[in-house]
C-alpha positions as CSV (number, residue, x, y, z in Angstrom):
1,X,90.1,99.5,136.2
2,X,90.9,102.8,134.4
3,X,91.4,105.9,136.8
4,X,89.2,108.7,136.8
5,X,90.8,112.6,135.5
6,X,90.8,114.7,138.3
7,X,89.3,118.6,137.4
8,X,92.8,119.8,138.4
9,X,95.0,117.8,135.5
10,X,91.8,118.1,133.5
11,X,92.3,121.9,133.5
12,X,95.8,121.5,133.1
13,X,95.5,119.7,129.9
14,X,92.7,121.5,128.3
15,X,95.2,124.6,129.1
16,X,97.4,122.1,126.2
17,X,99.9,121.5,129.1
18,X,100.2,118.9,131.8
19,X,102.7,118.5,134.7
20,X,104.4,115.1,135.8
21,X,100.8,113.5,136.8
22,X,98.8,114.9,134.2
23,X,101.5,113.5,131.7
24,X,102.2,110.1,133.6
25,X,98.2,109.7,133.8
26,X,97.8,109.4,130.7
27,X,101.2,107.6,129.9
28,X,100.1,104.5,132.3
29,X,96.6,104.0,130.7
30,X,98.0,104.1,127.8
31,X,100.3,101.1,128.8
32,X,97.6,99.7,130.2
33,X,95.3,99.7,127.1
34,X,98.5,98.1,125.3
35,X,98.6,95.3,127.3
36,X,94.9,94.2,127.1
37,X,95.3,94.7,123.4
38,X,97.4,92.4,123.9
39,X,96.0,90.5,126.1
40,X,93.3,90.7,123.3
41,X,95.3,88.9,120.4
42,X,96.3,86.2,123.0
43,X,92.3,85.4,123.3
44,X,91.6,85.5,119.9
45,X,94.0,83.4,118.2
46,X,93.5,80.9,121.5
47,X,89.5,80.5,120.5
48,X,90.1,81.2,116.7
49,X,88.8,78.5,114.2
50,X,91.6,75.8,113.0
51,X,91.3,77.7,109.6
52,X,92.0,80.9,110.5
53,X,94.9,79.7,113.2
54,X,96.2,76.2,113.0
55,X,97.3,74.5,116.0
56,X,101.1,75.1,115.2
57,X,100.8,79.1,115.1
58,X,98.9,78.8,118.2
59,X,101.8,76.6,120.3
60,X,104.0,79.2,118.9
61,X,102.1,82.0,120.1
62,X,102.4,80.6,123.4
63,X,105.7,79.8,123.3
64,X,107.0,83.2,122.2
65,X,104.6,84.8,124.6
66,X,106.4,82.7,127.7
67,X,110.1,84.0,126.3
68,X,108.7,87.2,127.1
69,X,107.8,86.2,130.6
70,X,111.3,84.7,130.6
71,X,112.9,87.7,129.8
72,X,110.3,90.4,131.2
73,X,111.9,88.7,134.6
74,X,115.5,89.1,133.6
75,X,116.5,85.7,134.2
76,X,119.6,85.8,131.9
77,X,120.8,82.2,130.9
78,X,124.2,81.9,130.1
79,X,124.5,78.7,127.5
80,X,122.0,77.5,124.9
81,X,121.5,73.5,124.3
82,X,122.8,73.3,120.9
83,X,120.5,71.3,118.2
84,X,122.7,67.7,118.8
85,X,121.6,68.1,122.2
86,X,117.9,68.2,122.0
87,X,117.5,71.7,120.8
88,X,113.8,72.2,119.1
89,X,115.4,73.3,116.0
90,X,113.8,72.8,112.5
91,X,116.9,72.4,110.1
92,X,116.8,74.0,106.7
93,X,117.5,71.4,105.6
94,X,114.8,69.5,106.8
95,X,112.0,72.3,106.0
96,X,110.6,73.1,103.0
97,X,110.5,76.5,103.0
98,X,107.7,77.1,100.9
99,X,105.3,74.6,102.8
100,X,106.5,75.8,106.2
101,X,105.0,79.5,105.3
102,X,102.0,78.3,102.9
103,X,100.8,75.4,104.9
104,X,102.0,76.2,108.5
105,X,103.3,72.9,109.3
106,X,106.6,73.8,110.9
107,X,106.6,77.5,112.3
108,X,109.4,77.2,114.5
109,X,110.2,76.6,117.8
110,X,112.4,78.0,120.3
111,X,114.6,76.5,122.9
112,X,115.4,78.1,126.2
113,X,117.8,76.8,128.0
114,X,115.9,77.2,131.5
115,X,113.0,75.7,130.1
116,X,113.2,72.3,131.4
117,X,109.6,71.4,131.1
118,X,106.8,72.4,128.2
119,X,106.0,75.8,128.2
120,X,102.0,76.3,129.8
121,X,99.7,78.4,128.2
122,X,100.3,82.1,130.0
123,X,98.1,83.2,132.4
124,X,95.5,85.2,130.8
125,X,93.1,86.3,133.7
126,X,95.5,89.4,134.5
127,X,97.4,91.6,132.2
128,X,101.0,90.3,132.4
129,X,102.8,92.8,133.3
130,X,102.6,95.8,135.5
131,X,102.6,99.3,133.9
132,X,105.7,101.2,134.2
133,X,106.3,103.8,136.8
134,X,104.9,107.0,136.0
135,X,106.2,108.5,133.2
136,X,109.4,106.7,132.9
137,X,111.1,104.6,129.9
138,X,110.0,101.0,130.1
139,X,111.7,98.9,133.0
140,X,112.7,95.7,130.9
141,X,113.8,94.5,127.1
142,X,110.0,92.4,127.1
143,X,108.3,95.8,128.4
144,X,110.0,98.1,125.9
145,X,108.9,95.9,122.9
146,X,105.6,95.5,124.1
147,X,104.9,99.1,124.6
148,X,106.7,100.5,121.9
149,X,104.2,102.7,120.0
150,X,104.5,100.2,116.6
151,X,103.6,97.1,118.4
152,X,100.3,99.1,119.0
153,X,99.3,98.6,115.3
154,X,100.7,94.8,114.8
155,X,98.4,94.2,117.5
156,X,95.4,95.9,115.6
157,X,96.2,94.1,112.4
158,X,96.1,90.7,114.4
159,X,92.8,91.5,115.9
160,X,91.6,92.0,112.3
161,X,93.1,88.8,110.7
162,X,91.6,86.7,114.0
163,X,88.0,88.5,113.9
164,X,87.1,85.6,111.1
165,X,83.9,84.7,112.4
166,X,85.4,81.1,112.5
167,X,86.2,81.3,108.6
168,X,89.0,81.6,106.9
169,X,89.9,84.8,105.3
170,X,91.2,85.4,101.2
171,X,94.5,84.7,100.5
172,X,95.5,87.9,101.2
173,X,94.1,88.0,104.9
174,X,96.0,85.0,105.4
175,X,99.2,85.9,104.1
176,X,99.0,89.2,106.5
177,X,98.0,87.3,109.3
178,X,100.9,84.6,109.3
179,X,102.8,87.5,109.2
180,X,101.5,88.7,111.8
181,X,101.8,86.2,114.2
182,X,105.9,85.5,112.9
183,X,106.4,89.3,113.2
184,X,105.9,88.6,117.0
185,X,108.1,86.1,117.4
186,X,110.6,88.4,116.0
187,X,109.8,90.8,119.0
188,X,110.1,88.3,121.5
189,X,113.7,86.9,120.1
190,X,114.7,90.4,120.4
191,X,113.3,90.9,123.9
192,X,115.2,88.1,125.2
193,X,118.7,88.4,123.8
194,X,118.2,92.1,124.9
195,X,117.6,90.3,128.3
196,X,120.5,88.1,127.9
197,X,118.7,84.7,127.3
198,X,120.8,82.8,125.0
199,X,118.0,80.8,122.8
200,X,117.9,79.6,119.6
201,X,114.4,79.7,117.4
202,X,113.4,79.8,113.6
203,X,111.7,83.1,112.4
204,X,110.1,83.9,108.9
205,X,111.6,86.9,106.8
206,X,108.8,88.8,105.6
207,X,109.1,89.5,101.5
208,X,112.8,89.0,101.8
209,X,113.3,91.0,105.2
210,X,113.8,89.8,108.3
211,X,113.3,92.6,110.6
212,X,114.0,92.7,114.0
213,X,112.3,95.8,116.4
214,X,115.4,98.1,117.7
215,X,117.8,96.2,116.2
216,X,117.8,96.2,112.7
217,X,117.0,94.1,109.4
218,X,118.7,91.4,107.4
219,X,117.7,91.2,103.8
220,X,117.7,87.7,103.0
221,X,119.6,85.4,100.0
222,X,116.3,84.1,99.2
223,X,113.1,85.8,98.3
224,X,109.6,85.7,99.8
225,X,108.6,85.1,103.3
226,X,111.5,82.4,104.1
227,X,112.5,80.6,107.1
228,X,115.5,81.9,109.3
229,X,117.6,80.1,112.2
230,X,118.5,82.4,114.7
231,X,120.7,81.9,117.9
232,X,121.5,84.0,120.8
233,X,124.9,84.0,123.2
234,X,126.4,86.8,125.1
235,X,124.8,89.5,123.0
236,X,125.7,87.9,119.7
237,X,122.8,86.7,117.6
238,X,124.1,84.4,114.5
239,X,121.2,84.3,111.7
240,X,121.5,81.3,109.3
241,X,120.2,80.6,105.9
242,X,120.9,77.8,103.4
243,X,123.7,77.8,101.5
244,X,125.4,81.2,102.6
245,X,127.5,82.3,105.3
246,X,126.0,83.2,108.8
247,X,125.7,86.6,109.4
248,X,126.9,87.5,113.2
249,X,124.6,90.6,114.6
250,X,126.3,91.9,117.5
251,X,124.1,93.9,120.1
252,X,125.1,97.2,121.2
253,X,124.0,98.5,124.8
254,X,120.4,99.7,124.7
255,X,119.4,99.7,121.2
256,X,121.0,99.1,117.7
257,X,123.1,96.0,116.9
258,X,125.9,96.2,114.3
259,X,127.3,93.6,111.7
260,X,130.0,93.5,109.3
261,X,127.7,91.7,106.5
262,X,126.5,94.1,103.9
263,X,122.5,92.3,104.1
264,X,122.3,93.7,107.7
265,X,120.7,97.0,108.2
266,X,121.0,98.4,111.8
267,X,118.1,100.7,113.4
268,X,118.8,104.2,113.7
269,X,118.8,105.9,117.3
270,X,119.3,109.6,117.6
271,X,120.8,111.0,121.0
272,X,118.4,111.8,123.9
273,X,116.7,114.7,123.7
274,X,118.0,115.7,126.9
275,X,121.0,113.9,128.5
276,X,119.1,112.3,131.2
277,X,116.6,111.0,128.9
278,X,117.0,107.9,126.7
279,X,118.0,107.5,122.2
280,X,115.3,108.4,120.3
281,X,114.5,105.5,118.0
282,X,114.3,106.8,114.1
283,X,112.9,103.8,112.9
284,X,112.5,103.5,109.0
285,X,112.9,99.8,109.1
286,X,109.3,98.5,111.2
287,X,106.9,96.9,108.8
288,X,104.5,98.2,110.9
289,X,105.2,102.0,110.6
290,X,103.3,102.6,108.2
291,X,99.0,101.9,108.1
292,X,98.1,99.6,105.3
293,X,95.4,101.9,104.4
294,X,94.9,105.7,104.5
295,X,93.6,107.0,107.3
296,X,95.2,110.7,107.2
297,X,94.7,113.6,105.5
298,X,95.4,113.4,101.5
299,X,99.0,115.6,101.8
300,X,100.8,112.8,104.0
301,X,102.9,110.8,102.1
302,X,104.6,107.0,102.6
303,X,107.0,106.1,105.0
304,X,110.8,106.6,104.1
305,X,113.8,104.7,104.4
306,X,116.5,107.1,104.6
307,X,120.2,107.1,103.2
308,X,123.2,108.6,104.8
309,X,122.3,111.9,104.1
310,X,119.4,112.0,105.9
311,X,119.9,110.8,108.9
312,X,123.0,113.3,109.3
313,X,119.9,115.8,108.6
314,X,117.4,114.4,111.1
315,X,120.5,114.6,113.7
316,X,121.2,118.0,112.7
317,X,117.7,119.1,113.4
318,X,117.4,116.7,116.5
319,X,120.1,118.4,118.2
320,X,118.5,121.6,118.0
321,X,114.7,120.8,119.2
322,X,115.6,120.7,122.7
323,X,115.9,124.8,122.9
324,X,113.7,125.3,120.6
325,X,111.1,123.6,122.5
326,X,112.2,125.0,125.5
327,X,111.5,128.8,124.1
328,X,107.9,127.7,123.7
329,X,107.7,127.1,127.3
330,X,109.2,124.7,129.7
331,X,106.2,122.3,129.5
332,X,106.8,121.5,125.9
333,X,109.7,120.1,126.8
334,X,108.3,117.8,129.4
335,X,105.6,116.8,127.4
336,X,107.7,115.9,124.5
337,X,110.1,113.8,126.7
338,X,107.0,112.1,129.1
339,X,105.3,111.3,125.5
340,X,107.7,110.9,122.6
341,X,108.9,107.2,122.2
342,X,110.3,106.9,118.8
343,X,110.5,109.0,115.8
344,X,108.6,107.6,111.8
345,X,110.8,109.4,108.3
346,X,107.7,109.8,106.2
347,X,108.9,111.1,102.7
348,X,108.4,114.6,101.7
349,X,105.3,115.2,99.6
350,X,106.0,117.1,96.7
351,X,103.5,119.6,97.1
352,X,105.5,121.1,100.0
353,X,108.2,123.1,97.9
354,X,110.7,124.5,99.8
355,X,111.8,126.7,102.9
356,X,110.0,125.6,106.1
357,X,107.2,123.0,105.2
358,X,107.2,119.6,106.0
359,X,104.3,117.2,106.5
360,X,103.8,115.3,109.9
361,X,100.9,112.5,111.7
362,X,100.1,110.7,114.9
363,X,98.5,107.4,115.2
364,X,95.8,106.8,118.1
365,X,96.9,102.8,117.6
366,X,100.9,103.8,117.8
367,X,100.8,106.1,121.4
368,X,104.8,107.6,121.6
369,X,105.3,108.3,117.4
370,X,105.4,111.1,115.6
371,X,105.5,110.9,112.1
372,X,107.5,112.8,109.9
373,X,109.1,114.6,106.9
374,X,112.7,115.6,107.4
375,X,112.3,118.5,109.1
376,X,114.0,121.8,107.7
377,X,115.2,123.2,111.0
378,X,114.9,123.1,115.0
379,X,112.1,125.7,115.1
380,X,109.7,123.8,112.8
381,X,110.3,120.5,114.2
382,X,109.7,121.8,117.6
383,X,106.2,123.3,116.1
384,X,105.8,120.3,114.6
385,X,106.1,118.2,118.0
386,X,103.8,120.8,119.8
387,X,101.1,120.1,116.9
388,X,101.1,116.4,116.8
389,X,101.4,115.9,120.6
390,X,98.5,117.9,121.3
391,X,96.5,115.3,118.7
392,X,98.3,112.4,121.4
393,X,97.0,114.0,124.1
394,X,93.6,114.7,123.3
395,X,93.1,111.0,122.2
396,X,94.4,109.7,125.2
397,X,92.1,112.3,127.3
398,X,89.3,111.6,125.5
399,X,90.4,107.7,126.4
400,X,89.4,108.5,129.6
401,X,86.8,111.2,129.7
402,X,83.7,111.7,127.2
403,X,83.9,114.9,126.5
404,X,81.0,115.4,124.2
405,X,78.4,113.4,122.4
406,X,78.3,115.0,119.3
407,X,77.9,112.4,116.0
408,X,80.4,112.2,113.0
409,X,77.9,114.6,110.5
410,X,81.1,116.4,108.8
411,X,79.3,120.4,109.0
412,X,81.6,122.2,110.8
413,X,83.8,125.2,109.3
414,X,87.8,124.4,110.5
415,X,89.7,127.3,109.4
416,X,93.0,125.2,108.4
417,X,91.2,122.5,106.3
418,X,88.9,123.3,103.1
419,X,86.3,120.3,103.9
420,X,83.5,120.5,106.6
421,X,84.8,118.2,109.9
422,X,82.5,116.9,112.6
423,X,82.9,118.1,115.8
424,X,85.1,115.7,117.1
425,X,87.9,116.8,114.2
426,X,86.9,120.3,115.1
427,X,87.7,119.5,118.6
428,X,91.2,117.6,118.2
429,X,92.3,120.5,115.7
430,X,91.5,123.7,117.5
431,X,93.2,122.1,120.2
432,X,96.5,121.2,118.6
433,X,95.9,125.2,117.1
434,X,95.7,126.6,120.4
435,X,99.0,125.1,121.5
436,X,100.4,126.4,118.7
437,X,99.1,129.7,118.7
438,X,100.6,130.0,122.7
439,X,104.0,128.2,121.5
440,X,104.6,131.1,118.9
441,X,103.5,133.9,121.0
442,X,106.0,132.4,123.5
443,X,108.7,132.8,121.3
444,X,107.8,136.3,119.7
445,X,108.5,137.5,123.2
446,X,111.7,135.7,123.4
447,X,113.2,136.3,120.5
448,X,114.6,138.7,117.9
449,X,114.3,140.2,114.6
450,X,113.9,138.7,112.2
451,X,113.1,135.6,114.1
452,X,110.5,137.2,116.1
453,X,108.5,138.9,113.2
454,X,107.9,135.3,111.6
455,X,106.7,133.9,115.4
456,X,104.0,137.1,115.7
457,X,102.5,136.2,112.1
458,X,102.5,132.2,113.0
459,X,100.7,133.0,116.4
460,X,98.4,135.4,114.7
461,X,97.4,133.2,112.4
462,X,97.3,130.4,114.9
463,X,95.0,132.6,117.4
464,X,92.8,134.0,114.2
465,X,92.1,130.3,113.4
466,X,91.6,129.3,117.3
467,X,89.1,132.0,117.6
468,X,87.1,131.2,114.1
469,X,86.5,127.6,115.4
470,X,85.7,128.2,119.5
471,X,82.2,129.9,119.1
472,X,80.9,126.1,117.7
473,X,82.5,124.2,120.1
474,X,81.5,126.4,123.1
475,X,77.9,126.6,122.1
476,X,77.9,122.5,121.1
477,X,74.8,121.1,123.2
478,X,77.0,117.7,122.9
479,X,79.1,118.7,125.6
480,X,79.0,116.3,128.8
481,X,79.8,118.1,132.2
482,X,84.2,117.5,131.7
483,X,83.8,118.5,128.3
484,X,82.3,121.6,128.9
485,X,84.8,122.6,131.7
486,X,87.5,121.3,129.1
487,X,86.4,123.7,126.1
488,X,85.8,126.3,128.5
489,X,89.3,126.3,129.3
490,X,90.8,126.3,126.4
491,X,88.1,129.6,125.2
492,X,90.3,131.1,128.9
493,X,93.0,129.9,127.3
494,X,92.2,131.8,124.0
495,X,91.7,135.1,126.1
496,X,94.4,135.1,127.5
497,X,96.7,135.7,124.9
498,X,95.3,139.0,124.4
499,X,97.0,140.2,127.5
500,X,100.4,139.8,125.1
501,X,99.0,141.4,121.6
502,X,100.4,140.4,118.0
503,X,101.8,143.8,116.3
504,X,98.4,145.1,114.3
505,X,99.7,144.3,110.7
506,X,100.3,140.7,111.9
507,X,96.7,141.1,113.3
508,X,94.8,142.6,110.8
509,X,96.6,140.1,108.1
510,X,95.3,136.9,109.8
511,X,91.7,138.3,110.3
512,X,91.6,139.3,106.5
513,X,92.5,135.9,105.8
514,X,89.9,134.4,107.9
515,X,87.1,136.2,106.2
516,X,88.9,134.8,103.1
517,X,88.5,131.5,104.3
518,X,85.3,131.8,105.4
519,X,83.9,133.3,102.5
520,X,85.1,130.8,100.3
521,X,84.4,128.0,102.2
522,X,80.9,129.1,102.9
523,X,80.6,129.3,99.0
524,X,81.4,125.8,98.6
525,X,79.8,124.1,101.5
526,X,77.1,126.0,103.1
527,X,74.0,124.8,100.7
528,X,75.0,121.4,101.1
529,X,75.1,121.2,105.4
530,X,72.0,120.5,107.6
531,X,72.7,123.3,109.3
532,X,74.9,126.8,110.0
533,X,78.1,127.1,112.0
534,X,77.9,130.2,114.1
């Protein structure tokens, strides 16, 4: 089912580039993965225990899952049976809305006009959907929601809330999952009135927020997780609660929706990064942005939600990162346009100061985000890019490929982190260090004082720490056959910057701070590892 990596794209990548098919390779298996992941959640919740998903949530999973066939086929429907007319409607009115969350006994239903007969069970033998062409934006509104890189970790905190071994989990676990499973009925509301489907369905606000992916949030009149009538009809959604006025939501083409009610937040798009390519989401609104547990490095902070001010700053920087990625080489700008799907605001830590720091992520369950502090200027944000989409990269390479065998024993010495990593950590950061290292040396010989003086120390540093950390990876034992022609390439890689030289202060400044490093690191770690790192 998955493709094999041919030795030509496998050198291309280890290189930290990748053309079209290197890019688009790993770009369709990663929409692939997506949609057995989600393929995934449908099995689960389908053979989970009654106590862990009632028979409501499951008729509702179906349900939502067959208006995204509906609208993944872009058959628009025109009119919507209102509720006098046999609409499947719970009123307010009718629904307690405590009960409805806590119990599950009325989670909804939605009502498409075209649907004339129950909706079936969907298929589940074959993924749904075909992948997109290579290296292109998702084809249709269903597509785009199901492989936007945040539906990637709603998907893994289903598979957790489902994997209950046929019991039920603490109250907790089954708060998350219940919102869970009404977070995607959110997506698939918003895939079909994207699609043009009018429909009307109820949805469940989530701790007073009802968000909807792409096109904003409505803070509710009520608090808690509440129940919310929504309707769709030529690109007007109308949200109703009890005993305040609807809110109209009008969609805007592509993504964002606008409303004169002050309780509606829209999403935040910033322009394409090129003109032929597609609005960048910002997204500081997806309750899913953010893991629910640590899983980076100590310095990373929360997600943000950003005021006015901010977003003019992000826009300011945005329209800048094109060129600046472009003086790194041509092939950061394709890599950042075939990979980048929508942009995180994390907030800045306050160990950063000021001038040019700022603190950035990936996520292997999110494929397409980056991330990040505001950035302080083009240049950084472009390094920034180059950094974390090496770290995409590699994990969606090493998707495909085993490139070593080497366990998790944390014993090696990383130059740019003060704790011993195991070799896989070593791998994925002297790789993202190596793009780097060539990025800056690109634009030291591009640009001009003082500009170019600050590149040569960056690449210096960069190449220093590249060269510190290649000796252990080349001489692993671990490697299988692709992973030895990978790290090979990048150590070719490595030489091959020495054909362009730093000037020697830069030079001899980044090798006295590696034997720093090293010195001090040894002096801390070394007595306590099974072994040396030579």
């Amino acid at each position: 089912m998955f493709p094999t990596v041919p030795d030509q794209i496998l050198a291309e990548l280890a290189r930290t580039e990748g053309g079209p098919d290197a890019l688009g390779l790993l770009v369709r298996d990663q929409d692939l993965r997506r949609l057995l992941m989600l393929r995934a959640v449908l099995d689960a919740a389908q053979g989970a225990d009654r106590a862990v998903c009632d028979a409501g949530r499951k008729a509702r999973l179906r349900e939502d899952w067959a208006m995204l066939a509906e609208a993944d086929a872009g058959a628009g429907v025109n009119a919507v049976a209102g509720a006098d007319a046999g609409a499947r409607v719970a009123s307010p009115a009718a629904v307690d809305a405590t009960s409805a969350v806590d119990a599950g006994t009325a989670v909804g239903r939605v009502t498409l006009v075209s649907a004339s007969t129950p909706l079936a069970t969907p298929p589940l033998a074959t993924p749904p959907f075909a992948t997109p062409p290579l290296a292109t934006p998702p084809a249709t509104p269903a597509r785009a929601r199901l492989l936007h890189p945040l539906t990637g970790p709603w998907a893994r905190s289903c598979l957790r809330g489902l994997d209950g071994g046929g019991r039920p989990g603490t109250p907790d676990e089954g708060r998350t999952l219940r919102r869970d499973l009404a977070h995607f009925s959110a997506v698939a509301a918003v895939a079909a009135a994207q699609a043009g489907i009018a429909f009307a369905t109820r949805l469940t606000a989530r701790a007073g927020v009802l968000t909807l992916p792409s096109l904003g949030a409505l803070h509710t009149a009520a608090a808690g997780d509440v129940p919310v009538d929504v309707r769709h009809r030529d690109g007007v959604l109308t949200i109703r609660q009890p005993d305040v006025p609807d809110v109209r939501v009008h969609l805007e083409n592509g993504s964002g929706a606008w409303s004169g009610a002050p309780a509606w937040t829209p999403a935040h798009v910033l322009p394409g990064l090129l003109p032929s390519a597609p609005p960048m989401p910002l997204d500081d609104l997806d309750p899913y942005r953010e893991a629910p547990y640590s899983t980076h490095r100590g310095s990373l902070s929360g997600a943000a939600t950003l005021d006015d001010a901010e977003r003019k700053r992000w826009l300011q920087v945005w329209n800048g990162t094109a060129v600046a990625l472009r003086s790194g080489g041509a092939h950061r700008l394709t890599e950042t346009t075939a990979l980048l799907r929508c942009l995180v605001p994390l907030e800045m830590p306050p160990d950063i100061g000021t001038g040019r720091g700022s603190c950035s992520a990936t996520r292997r369950e999110a494929f397409g985000a980056l991330l990040s502090s505001t950035p302080p200027d083009p240049v950084t944000f472009a390094a920034t890019l180059v950094h974390e989409l090496q770290h995409a990269k590699l994990a969606a390479l090493t998707d495909l490929v085993t490139l070593h065998r080497a366990g998790p024993e944390a014993r090696y010495f990383a130059p740019w982190r003060p704790d011993p990593r195991p070799y896989d950590g070593l791998l994925q950061g002297t790789y993202s260090h190596l793009a780097m290292a060539a990025y800056y040396q690109r634009r030291a010989l591009l640009t001009r004082p003082p500009e170019r003086d600050w590149a040569w120390s960056q690449h210096a540093r960069y190449r220093a720490q590249v060269g510190a950390a290649l000796p252990a990876l080349v001489g692993s034992p671990d490697l299988t056959g692709p992973g030895r022609r990978f790290v090979d390439e990048m150590a070719a890689g490595y030489q091959r910057m020495a054909d362009h030289p730093a000037p020697r202060d830069h030079t001899a400044r980044a090798r006295a701070y590696m034997r720093s490093a090293r010195a001090l690191w040894i002096q801390r770690h070394a007595s306590a590892l099974p072994g040396p790192n030579e």
